[in-house]
N, C-alpha and C positions, 0 to 999 in steps of 0.2 A: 565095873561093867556097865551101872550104869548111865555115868560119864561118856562113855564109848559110844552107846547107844545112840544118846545126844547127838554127838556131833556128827554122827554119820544119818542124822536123818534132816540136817538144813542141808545139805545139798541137794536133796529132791525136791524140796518148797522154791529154791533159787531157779532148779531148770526146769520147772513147769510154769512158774511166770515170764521165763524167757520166750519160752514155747508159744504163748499166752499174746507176749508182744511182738513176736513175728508173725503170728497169724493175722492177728488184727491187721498189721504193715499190708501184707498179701492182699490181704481182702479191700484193704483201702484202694490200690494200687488197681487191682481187677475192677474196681464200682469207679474209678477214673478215667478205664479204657474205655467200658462199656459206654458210659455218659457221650465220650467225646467221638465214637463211632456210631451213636443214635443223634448227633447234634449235625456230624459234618455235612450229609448229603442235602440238610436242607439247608444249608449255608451254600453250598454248591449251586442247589436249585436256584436259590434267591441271586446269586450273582450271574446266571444264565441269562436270567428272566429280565435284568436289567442292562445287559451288555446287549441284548438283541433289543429294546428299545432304544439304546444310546445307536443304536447301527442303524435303524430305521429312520430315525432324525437325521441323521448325518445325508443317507442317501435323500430326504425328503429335501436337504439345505441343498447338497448337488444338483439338483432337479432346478430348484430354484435359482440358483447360481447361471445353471445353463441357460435358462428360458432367461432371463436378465442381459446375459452374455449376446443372445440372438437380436436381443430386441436394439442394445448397445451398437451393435454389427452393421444394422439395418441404420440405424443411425448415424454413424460414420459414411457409410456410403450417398446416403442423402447430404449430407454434407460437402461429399467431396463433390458431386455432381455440381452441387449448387455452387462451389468455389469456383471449378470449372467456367459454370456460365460466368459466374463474377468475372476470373479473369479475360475470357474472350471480349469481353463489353469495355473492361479496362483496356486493352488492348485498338479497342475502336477508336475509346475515346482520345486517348492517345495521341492516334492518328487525325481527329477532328481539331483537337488543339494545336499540332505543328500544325494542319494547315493552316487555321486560323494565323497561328504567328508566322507565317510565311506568307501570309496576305499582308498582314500588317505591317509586314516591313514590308514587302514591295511597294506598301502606299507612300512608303517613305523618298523612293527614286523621288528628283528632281524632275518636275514636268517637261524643263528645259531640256534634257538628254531625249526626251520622248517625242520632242518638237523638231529637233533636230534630226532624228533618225526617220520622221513621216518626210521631211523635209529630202533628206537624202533617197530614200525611196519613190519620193514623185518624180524625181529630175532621174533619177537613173530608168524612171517606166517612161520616160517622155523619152529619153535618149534612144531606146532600146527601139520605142515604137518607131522614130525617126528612120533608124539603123532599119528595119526590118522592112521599110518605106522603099529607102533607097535601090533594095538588093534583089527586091522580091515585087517591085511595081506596086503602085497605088489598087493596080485591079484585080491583086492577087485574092484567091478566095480558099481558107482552108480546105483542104480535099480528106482530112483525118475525121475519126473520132474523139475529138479530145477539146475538153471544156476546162480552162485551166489549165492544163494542162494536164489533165487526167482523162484518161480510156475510157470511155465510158459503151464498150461495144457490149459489154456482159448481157448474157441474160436470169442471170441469179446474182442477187446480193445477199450478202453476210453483214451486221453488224456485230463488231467487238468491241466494249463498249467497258470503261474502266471505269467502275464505281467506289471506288475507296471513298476514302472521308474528304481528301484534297480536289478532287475532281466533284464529288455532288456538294461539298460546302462550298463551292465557289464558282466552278464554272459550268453549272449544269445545266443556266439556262443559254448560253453557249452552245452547249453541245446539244440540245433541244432545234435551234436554232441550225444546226449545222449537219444536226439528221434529217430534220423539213428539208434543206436544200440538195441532201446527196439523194432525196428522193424523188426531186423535182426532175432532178436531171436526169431519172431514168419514168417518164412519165408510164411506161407498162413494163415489166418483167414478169416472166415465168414464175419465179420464186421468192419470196425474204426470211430472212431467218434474223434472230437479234440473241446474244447472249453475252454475256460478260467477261470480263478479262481473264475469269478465273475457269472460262466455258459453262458456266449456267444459263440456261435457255429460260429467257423471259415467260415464254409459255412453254411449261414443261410438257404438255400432252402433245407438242410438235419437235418433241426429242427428237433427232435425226432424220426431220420429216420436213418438205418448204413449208413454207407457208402460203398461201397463196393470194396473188396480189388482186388489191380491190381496193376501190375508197376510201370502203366503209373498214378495212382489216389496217390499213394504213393509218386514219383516225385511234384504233383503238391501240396502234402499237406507241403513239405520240403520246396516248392518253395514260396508257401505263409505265413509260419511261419518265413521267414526269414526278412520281415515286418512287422507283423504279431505284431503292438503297439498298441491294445484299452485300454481303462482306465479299471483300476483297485483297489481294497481296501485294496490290498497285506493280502488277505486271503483266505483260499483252500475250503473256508468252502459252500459258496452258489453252486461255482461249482460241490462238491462232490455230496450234496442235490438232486440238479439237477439232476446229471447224473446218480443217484442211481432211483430217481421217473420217469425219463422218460424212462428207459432201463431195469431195475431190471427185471429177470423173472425166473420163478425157471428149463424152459428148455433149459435154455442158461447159456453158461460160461463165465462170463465176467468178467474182470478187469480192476480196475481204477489206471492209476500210476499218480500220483501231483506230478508235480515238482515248486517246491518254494524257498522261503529264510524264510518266517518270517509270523507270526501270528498275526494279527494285533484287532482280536478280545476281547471281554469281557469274556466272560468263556470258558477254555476248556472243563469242566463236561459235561455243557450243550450241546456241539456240540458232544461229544461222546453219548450221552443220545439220541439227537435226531439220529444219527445215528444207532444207535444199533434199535433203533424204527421201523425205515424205510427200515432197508438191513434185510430183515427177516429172520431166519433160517428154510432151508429147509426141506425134509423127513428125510437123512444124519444125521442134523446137523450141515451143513455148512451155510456158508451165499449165499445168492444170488448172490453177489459180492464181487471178492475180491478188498481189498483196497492196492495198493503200493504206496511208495511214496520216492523221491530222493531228500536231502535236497541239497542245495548250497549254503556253507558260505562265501554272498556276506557282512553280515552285521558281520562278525570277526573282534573281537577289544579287544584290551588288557583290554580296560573298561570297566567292566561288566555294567555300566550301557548304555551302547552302545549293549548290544547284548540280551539284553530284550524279544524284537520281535522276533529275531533268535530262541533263545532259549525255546522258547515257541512252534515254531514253531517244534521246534523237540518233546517236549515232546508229542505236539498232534499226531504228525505221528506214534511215537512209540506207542505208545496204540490206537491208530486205528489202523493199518494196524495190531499188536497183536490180535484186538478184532475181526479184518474181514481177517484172513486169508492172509495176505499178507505181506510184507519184507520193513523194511524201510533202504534204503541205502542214507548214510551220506558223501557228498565229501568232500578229504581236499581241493582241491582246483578249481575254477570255472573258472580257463584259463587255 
């Protein structure tokens, strides 16, 4: 019996330490949650706190980036402005260089060809005067207007006056010389006006306005054409435009003289088409305006493919000034 006893009393000492070490387990497991739910929120807080600084930095780099960005911006465009000017000046000089080297090779003609052609020019003006002797009586006295054989009844002049780089690097005092003389021959007019090939008016405060003729206004127009360099397209053609739509009127007489070298345009037809449009004919029959024009072969070259522009330049003078009344005179030479 008490063998029996025994054995029936180690099973209660076994499942009360079992007991024993699941509680413990329990309570471990509880003291692990707790720990780890009083730890989390300030590991939370702590990663807030620092993700809102990393975002404040970021927008403050933004900021900076942009303002960087503007100032870049402003930069570039100062830039390009300045390129601009560069290539416009490139552009000029360009043009200062061919004409130079289309000076220099004209210096190269043989004098002999130059001697020959004054040569042939004297005998055909002696001929002519002979001729004109014979036909017309030694007592004849012109009963015209016309000096040269240019009209000269106007009472307003226009100059249009071609300033590119080939016209003032060569023949400018030429063309100095050859506005004193178209001035000569009108010793009083109503009006003058001066502007350039490309229609800019020497003095701009007499935009669309005469100018009016004096001495002392005629000295200052001499005196200012004798600097008198803005850019140019080395073409007659916006200036004529111009000065036909701001002056044209059918109770005034007025005449435009271009002085140039070369035509640098796309069609002749078309600037004769639009001119014929514009210069209208009057009660007469006449035009509104007459057109003259005085060529100067600054671009003379034994190469015909060197005198393109020149010669373009003539053929439009002569059928314009043909179509509007007016004389085209051809130099041989612009020094």
């Amino acid at each position: 019996m008490a063998r029996r006893r025994g054995r029936g009393r180690a099973p209660e000492e076994f499942s009360l330490s079992f007991l024993d070490v699941i509680c413990c387990g329990f309570g471990a497991i509880i003291l692990l949650l707790m720990i780890t739910k009083t730890a989390e929120p300030q590991i939370i807080e702590a990663s807030t706190v620092n993700l809102e600084g990393t975002l404040v930095e970021l927008q403050q780099q933004v900021f900076e980036i942009r303002g960087e960005t503007n100032i870049l911006n402003r930069d570039l465009n100062a830039k390009q402005e300045q390129l601009s000017e560069y290539e416009e000046r490139i552009a000029i000089l360009r043009g200062q260089m061919a004409s130079v080297k289309s000076r220099y090779d004209s210096l190269q003609v043989e004098t002999s060809s130059n001697s020959a052609i004054s040569g042939q020019l004297a005998v055909a003006k002696q001929a002519l005067t002979e001729e004109m002797k014979r036909l017309l009586g030694t007592q004849y006295q012109s009963k015209n207007q016309l000096i040269g054989g240019i009209p000269v009844d106007s009472e307003y002049i226009i100059f249009v006056i071609d300033t590119s780089g080939s016209m003032y690097s060569n023949a400018w005092d030429r063309v100095l010389e050859e506005v004193q003389a178209t001035l000569s021959i009108y010793p009083k007019v109503k009006g003058i006006q001066v502007m350039n090939d490309m229609g800019r008016y020497m003095f701009p405060s007499y935009r669309g306005r005469w100018i009016p003729d004096t001495p002392g206004r005629r000295d200052v127009i001499i005196k200012n054409l004798r600097n008198w360099n803005v850019f140019s397209n080395s073409s007659p053609v916006e200036g004529i435009e111009t000065a036909i739509r701001a002056f044209a009127a059918p109770d005034k007489k007025i005449s435009i003289y271009v002085f140039g070298d070369e035509f640098t345009g796309k069609s002749i037809s078309q600037v004769i088409d639009t001119v014929d449009r514009i210069n209208r004919v009057d009660a007469n029959g006449d035009r509104l305006v007459r057109i003259h024009a005085v060529g100067f072969p600054v671009l003379f070259d034994p190469r015909a493919s060197n005198q393109t522009t020149g010669v373009r330049f003539a053929a439009l003078m002569r059928e314009l000034t043909y179509r509007n009344g007016g004389t085209f005179v051809g130099l041989n030479d612009f020094r």
